[in-house]
C-alpha positions in Angstrom: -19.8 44.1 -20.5 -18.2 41.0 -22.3 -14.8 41.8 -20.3 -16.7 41.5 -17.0 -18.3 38.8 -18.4 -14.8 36.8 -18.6 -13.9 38.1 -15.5 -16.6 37.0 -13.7 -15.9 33.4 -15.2 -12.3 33.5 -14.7 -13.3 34.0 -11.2 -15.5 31.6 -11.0 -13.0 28.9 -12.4 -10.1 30.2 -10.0 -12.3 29.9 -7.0 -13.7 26.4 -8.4 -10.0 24.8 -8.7 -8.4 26.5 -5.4 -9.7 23.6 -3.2 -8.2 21.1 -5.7 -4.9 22.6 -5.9 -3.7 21.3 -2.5 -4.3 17.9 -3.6 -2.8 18.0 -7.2 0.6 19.2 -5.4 0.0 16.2 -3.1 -0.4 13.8 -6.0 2.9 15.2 -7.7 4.8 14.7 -4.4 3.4 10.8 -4.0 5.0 10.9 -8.0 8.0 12.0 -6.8 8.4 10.1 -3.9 7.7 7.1 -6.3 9.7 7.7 -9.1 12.9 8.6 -6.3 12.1 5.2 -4.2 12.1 2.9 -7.1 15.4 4.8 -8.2 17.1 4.2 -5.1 15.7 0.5 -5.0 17.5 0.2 -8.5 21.1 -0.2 -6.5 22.3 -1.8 -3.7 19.9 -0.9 -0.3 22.6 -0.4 1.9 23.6 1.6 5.4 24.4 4.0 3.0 20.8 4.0 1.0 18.9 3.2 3.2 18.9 7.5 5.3 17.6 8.4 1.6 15.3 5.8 1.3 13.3 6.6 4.7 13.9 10.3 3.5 11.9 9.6 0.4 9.5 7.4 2.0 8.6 10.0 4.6 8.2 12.5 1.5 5.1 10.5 0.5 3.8 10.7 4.1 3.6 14.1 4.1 1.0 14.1 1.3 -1.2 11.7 3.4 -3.6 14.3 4.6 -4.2 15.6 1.4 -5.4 12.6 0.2 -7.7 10.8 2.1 -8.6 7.3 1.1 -5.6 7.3 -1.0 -2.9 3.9 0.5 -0.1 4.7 -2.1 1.5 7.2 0.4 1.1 4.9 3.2 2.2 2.1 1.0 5.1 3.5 -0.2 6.4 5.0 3.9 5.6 1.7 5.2 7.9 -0.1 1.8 10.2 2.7 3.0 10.4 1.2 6.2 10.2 -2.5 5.7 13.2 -2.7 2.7 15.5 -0.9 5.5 15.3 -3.4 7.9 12.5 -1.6 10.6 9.2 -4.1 10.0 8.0 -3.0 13.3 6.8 0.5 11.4 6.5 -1.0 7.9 3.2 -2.5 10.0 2.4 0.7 11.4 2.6 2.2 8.4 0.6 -1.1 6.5 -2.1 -0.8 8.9 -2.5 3.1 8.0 -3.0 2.3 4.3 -5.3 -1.0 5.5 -7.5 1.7 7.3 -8.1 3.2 3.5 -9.8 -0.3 2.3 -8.5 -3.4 1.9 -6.2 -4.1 -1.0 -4.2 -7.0 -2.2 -0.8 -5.6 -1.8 -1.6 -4.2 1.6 -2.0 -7.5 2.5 1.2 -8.7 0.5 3.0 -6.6 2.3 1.6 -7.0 5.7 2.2 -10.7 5.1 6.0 -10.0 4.0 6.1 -7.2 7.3 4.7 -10.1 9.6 7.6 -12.6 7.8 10.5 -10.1 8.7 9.4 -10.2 13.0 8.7 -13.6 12.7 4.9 -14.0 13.0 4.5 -17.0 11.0 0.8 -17.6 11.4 0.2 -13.7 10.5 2.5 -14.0 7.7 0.4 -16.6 6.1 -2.8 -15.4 6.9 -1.8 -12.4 5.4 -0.2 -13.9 2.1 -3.5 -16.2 1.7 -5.9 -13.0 2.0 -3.9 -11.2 -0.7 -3.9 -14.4 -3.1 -7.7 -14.9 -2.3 -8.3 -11.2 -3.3 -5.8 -11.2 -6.6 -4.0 -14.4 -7.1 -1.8 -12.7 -9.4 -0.1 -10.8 -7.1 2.0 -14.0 -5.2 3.6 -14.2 -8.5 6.4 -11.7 -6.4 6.5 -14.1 -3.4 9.5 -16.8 -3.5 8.1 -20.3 -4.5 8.7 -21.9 -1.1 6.0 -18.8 0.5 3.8 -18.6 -2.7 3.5 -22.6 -3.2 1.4 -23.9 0.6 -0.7 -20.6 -0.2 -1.8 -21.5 -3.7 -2.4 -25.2 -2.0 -4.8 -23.2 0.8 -6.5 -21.1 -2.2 -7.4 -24.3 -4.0 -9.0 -26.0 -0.8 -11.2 -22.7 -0.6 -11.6 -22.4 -3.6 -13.3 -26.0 -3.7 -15.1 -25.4 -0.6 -16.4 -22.4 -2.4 -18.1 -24.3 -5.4 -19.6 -26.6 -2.7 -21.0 -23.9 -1.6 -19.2 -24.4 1.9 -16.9 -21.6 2.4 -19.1 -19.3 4.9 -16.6 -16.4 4.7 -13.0 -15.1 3.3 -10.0 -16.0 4.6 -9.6 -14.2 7.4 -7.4 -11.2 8.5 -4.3 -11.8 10.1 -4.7 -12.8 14.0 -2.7 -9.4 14.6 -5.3 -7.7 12.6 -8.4 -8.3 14.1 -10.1 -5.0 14.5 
């Protein structure tokens, strides 16, 4: 009786985890695909890096519909793309992981996406929506992009204690949903 006992909860534990399974092997690949893109970031991004980096970027993708909600795969596709020179689906890719919620780096990186195909205004917005969220974060943007941003957050920012800012900055004019 005690054996089928165990069984039955051995059983029941198998049958409780099986659904999670897919998803931890979809975590360890977004790991991988992680650990291997900040490795090849570590050297020169050249023609010749930059097949391996797209390789590794599309690695994460794959674990995108095993993890719903979850931007790092989409983050780290669209990085993928956008550090080899192709912004036009870094922003594809960006607007994937946007469609999981709104984070600051999403918007970083829209913002530095939007830079590289010369949308200037979208660039900015973007950048100013990331700093409103996490000013921290435009610590990684050269002093010539992070500076008239850090100027905009003030004015807001004194608008705000006035109790005259209405809204948050808003999205991106390429982002309006």
């Amino acid at each position: 009786m005690r054996a089928a006992g165990s069984i039955a909860a051995a059983l029941l534990l198998a049958a409780l985890a099986a659904p999670e399974l897919p998803r931890y092997a979809a975590e360890r690949r977004v790991g991988l695909a992680t650990a291997a893109f900040q490795g090849l970031l570590a050297g020169p991004v050249d023609a010749a890096a930059s097949p391996r980096i797209v390789a590794v970027g599309e690695l994460a993708l794959t674990a995108t519909g095993r993890l719903p909600g979850d931007p790092r795969p989409w983050m780290i596709g669209a990085s993928s793309y956008l550090v080899t020179g192709q912004p036009e689906r870094a922003l594809e890719l960006y607007r994937d992981a946007f469609a999981t919620g709104e984070r600051a780096e999403i918007d970083l990186n829209l913002g530095r996406a939007y830079s590289r195909t010369s949308r200037a205004q979208s660039a900015s917005a973007a950048f100013l929506r990331a700093g409103w969220i996490s000013p921290e974060i435009l610590a990684s943007l050269p002093d010539d992009a992070r500076a008239p941003v850090l100027t905009e957050i003030a004015r807001r920012s004194d608008l705000l204690e006035r109790g005259e800012l209405r809204e948050p900055p808003p999205l991106p004019p390429d982002e309006r949903r």
